[in-house]
MDTraj code that builds the backbone (N, CA, C; nanometers):
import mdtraj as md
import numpy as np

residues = "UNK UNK UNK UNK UNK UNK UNK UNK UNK UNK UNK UNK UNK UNK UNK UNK UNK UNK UNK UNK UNK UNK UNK UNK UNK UNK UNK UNK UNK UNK UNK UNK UNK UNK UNK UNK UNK UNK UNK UNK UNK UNK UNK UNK UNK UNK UNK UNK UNK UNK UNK UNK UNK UNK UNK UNK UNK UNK UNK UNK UNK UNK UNK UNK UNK UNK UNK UNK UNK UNK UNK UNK UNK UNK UNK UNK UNK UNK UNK UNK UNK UNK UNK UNK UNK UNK UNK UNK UNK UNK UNK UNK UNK UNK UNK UNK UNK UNK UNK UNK UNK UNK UNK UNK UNK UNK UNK UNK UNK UNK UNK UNK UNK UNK UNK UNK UNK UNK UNK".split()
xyz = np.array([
    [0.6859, 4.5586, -14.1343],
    [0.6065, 4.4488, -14.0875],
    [0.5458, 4.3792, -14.2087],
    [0.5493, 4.2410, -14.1929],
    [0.5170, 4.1562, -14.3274],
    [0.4091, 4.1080, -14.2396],
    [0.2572, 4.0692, -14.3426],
    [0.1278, 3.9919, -14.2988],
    [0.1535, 3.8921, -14.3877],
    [0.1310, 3.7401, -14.3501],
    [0.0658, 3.6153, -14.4547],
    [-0.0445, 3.5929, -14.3592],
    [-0.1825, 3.6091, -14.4540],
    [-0.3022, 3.5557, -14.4134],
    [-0.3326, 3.6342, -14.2842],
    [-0.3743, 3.4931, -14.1767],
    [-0.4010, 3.5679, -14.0565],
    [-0.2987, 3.5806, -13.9633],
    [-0.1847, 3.4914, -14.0219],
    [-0.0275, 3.5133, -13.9118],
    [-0.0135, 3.6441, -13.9754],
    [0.0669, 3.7255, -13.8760],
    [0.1382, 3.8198, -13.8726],
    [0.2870, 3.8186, -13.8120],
    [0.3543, 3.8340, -13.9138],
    [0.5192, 3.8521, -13.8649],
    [0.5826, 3.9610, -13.8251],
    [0.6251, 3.9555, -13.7502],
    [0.6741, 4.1405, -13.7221],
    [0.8274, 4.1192, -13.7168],
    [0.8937, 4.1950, -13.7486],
    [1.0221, 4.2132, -13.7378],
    [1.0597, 4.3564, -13.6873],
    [1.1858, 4.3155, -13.5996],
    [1.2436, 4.4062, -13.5322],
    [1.3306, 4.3906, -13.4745],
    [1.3672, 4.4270, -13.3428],
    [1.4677, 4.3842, -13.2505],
    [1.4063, 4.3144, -13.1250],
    [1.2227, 4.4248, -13.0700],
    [1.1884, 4.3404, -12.9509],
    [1.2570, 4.3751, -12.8577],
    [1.2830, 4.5165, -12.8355],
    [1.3851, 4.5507, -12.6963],
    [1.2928, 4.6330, -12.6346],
    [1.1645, 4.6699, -12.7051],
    [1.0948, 4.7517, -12.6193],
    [1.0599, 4.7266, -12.4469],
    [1.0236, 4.6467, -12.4306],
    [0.9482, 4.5959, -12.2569],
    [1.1133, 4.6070, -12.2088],
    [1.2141, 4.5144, -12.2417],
    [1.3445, 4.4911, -12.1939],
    [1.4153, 4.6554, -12.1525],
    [1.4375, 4.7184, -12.2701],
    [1.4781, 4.8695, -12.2767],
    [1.4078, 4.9350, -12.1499],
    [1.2788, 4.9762, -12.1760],
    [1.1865, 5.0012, -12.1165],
    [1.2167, 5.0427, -11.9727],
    [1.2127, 4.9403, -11.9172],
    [1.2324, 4.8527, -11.7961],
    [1.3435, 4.9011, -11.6791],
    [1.4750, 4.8632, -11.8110],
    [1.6395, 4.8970, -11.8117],
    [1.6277, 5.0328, -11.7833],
    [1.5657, 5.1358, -11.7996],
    [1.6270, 5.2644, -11.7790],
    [1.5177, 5.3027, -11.6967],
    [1.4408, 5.2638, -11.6781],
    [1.3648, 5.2972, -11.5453],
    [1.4402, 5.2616, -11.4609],
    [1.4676, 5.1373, -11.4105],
    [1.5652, 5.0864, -11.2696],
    [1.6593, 5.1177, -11.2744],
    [1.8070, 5.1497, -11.3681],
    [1.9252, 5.2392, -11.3724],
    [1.8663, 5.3876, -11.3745],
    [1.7615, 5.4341, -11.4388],
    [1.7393, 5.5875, -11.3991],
    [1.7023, 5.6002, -11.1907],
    [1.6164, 5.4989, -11.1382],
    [1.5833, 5.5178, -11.0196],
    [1.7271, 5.5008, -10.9229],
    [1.8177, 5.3889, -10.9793],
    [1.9151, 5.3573, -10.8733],
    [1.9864, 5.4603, -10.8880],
    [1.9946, 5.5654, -11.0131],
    [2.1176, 5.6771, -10.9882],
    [2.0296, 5.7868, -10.9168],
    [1.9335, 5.7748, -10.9076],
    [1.8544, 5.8878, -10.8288],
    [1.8422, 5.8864, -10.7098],
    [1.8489, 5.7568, -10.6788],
    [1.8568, 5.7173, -10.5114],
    [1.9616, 5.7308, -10.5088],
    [2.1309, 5.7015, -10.5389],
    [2.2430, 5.7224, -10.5172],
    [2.2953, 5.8807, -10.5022],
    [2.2210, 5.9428, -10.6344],
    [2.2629, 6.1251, -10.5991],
    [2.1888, 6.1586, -10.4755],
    [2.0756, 6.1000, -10.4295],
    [2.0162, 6.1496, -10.2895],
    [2.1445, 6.1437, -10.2125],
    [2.1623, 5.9992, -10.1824],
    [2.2567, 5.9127, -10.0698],
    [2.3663, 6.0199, -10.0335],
    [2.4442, 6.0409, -10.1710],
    [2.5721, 6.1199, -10.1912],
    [2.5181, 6.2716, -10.1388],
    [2.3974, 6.2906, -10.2177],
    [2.3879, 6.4837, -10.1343],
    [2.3590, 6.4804, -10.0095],
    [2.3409, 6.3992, -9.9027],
    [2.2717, 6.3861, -9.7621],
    [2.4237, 6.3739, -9.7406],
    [2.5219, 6.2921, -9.7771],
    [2.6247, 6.3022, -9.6934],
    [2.7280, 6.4408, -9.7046],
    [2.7317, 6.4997, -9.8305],
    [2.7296, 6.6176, -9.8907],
    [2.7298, 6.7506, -9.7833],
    [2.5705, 6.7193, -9.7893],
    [2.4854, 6.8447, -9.7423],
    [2.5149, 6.8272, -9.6056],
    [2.5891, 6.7386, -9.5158],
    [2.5632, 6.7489, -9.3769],
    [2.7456, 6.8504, -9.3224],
    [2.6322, 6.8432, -9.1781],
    [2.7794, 7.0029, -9.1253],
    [2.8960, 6.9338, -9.1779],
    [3.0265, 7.0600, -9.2059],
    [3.1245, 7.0498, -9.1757],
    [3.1542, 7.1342, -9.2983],
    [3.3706, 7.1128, -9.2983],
    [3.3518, 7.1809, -9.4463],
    [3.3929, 7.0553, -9.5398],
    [3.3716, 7.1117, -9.6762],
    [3.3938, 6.9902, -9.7914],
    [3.5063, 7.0154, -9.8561],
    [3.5647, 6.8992, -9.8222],
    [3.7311, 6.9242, -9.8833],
    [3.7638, 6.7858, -9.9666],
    [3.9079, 6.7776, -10.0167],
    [3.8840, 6.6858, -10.0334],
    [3.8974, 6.5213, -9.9804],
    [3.9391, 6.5552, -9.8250],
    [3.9764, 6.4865, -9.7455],
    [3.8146, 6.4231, -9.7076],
    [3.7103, 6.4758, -9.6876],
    [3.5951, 6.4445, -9.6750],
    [3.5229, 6.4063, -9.8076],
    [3.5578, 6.4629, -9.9089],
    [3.4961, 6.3807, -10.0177],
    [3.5486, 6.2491, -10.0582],
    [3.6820, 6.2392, -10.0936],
    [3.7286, 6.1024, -10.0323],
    [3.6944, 5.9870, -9.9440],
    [3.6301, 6.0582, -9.8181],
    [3.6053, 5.9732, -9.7149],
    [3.4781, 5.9091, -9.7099],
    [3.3890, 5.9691, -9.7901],
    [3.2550, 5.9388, -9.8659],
    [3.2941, 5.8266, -9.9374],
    [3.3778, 5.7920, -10.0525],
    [3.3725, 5.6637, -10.1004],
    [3.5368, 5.5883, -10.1038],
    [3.5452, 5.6172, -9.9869],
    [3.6432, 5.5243, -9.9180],
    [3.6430, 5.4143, -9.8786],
    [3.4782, 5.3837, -9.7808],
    [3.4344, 5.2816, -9.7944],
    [3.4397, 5.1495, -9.9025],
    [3.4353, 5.0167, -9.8524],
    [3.4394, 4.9006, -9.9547],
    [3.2706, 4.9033, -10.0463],
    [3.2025, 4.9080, -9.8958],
    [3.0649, 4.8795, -9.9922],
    [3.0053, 5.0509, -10.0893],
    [3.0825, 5.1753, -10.0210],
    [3.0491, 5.2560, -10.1362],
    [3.1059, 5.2368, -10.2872],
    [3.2206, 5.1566, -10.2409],
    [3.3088, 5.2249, -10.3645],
    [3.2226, 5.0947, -10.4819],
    [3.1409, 4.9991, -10.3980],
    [3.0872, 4.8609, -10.4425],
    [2.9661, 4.9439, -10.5300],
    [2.8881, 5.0122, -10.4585],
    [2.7503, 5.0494, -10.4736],
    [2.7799, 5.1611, -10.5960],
    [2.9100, 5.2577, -10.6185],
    [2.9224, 5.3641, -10.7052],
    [2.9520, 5.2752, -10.7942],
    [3.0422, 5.1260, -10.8207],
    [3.0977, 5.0833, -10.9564],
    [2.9732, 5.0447, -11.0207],
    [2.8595, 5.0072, -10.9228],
    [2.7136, 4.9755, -10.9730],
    [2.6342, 5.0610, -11.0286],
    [2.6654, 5.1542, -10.9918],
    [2.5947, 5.3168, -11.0527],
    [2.6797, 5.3187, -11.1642],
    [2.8011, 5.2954, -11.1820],
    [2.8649, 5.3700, -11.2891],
    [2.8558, 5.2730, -11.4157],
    [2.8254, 5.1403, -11.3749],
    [2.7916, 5.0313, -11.4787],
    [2.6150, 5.0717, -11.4977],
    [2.5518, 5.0986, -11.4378],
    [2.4223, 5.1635, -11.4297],
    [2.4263, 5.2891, -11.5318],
    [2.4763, 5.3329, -11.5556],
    [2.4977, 5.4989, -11.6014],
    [2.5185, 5.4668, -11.7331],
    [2.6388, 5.3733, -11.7340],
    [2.6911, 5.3155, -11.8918],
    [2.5801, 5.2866, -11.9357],
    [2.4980, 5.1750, -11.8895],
    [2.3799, 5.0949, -11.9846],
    [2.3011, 5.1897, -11.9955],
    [2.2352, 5.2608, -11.9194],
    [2.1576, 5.3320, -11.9234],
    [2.1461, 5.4338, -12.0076],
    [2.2680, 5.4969, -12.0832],
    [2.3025, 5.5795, -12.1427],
    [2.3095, 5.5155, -12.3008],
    [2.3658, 5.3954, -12.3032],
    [2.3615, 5.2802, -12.4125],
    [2.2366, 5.2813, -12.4572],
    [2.1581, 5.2611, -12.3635],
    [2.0364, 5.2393, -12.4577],
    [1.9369, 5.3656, -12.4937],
    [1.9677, 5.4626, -12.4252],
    [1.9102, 5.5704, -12.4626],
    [1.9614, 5.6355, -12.6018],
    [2.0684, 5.6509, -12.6187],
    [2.1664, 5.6771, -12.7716],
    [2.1548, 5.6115, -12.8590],
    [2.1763, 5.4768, -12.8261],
    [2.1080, 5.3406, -12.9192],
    [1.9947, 5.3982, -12.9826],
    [1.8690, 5.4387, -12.8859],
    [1.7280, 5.4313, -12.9539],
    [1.7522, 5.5448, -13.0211],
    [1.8244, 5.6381, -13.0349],
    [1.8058, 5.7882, -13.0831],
    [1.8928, 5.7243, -13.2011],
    [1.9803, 5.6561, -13.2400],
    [2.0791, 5.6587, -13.3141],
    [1.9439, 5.5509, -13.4207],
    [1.9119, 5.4510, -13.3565],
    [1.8015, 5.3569, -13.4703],
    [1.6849, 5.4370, -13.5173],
    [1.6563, 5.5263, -13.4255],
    [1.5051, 5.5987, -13.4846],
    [1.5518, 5.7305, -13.5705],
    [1.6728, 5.7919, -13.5747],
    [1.7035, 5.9031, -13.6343],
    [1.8198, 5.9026, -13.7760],
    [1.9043, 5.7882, -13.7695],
    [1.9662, 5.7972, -13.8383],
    [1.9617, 5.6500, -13.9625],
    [1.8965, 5.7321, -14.1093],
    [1.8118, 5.6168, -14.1317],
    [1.9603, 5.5178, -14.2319],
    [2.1118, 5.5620, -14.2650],
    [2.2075, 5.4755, -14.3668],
    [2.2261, 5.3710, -14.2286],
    [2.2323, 5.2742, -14.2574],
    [2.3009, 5.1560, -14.2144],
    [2.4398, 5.1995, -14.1612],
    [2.5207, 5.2047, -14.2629],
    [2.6504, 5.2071, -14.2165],
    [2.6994, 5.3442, -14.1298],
    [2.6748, 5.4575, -14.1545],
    [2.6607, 5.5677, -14.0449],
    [2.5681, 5.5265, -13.9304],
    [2.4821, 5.4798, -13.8777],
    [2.4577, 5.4067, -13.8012],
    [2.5194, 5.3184, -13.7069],
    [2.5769, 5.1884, -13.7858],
    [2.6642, 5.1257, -13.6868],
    [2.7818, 5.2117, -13.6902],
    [2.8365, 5.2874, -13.7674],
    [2.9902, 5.3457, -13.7030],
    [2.9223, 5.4283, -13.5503],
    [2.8052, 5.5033, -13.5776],
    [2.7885, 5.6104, -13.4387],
    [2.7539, 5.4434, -13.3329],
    [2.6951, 5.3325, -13.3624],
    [2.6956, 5.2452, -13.2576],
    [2.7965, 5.2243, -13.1939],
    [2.9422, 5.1778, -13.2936],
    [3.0476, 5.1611, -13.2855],
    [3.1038, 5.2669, -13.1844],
    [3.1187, 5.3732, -13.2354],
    [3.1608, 5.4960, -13.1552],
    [3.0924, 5.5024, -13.0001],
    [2.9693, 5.5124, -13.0062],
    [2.9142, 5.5366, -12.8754],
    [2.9681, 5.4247, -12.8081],
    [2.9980, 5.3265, -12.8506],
    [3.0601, 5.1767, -12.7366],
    [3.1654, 5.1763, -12.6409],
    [3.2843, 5.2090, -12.7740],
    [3.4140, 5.2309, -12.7398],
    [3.3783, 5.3816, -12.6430],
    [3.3216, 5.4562, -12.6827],
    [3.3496, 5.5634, -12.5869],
    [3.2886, 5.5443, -12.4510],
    [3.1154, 5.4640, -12.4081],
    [3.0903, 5.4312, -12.3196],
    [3.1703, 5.3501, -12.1978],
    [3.2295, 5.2374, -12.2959],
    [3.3614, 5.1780, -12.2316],
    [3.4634, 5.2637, -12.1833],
    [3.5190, 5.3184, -12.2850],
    [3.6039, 5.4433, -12.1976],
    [3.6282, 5.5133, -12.0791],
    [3.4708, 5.5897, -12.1236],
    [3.4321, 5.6848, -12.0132],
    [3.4520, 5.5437, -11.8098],
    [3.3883, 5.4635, -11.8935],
    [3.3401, 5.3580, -11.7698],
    [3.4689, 5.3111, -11.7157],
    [3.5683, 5.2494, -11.8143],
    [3.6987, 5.2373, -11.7551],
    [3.7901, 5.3398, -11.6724],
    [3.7341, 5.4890, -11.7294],
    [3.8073, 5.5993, -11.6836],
    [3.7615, 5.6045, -11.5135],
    [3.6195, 5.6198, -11.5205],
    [3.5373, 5.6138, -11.3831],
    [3.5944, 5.5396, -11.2613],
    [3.5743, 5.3873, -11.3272],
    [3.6496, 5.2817, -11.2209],
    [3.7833, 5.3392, -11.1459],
    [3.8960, 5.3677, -11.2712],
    [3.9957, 5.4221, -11.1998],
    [4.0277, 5.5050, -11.1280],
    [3.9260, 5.6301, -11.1402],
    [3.8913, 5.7494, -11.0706],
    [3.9021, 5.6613, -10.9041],
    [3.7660, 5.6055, -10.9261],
    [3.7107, 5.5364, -10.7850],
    [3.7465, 5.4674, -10.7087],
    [3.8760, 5.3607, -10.7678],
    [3.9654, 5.3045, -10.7055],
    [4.0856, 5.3496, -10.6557],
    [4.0808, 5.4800, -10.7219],
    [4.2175, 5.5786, -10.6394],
    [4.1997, 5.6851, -10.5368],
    [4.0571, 5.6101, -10.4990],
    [4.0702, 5.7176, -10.3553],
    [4.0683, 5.6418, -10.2471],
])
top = md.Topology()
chain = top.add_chain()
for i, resn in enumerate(residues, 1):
    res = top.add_residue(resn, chain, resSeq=i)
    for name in ("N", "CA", "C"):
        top.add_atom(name, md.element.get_by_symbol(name[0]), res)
traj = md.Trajectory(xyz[None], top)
């Protein structure tokens, strides 16, 4: 942080309130979603995979899980993000683990979708 006089300049990024925010409401919507999923779960019968299937077979589940799973990505983004800026102090080892965590978040997220669209 640089002072001239009585201005004060701060430098940073400014993701705090934004961040913040972001993983509160992706942490609550996957918490309400693992409820949703264990109530249908937990109710009689047996669990196979003909019934787990049939859980997000549905249009608007399979709608509401790609939202969780884009939920999960960010959410996870910015949690690694902050651990990767506050812990790892070279620049360039830095953005490669940014780099890395991306491509792999993407990954994982592309892998998910396909999972979800093949049932």
């Amino acid at each position: 942080m640089t002072t001239y006089g009585n201005k004060r300049l701060v430098t940073g990024a400014h993701y705090g309130l934004r961040d913040w925010l972001a993983q509160r409401i992706t942490g609550a919507l996957m918490a309400l979603f693992t409820l949703a999923v264990l109530v249908q779960v937990l109710m009689p019968g047996e669990l196979g995979y003909d019934r787990w299937a049939g859980i997000f077979s549905a249009q608007w589940m399979k709608a509401l899980t790609f939202t969780v799973i884009l939920s999960l990505a960010y959410h996870a983004w910015v949690g690694i993000r902050d651990i990767w800026m506050d812990y790892v102090k070279p620049v360039g080892v830095r953005l490669a683990l940014h780099v890395f965590t991306l491509v792999w978040l993407v990954a994982c997220t592309g892998w998910a979708v396909q999972v979800l669209w093949r049932l």
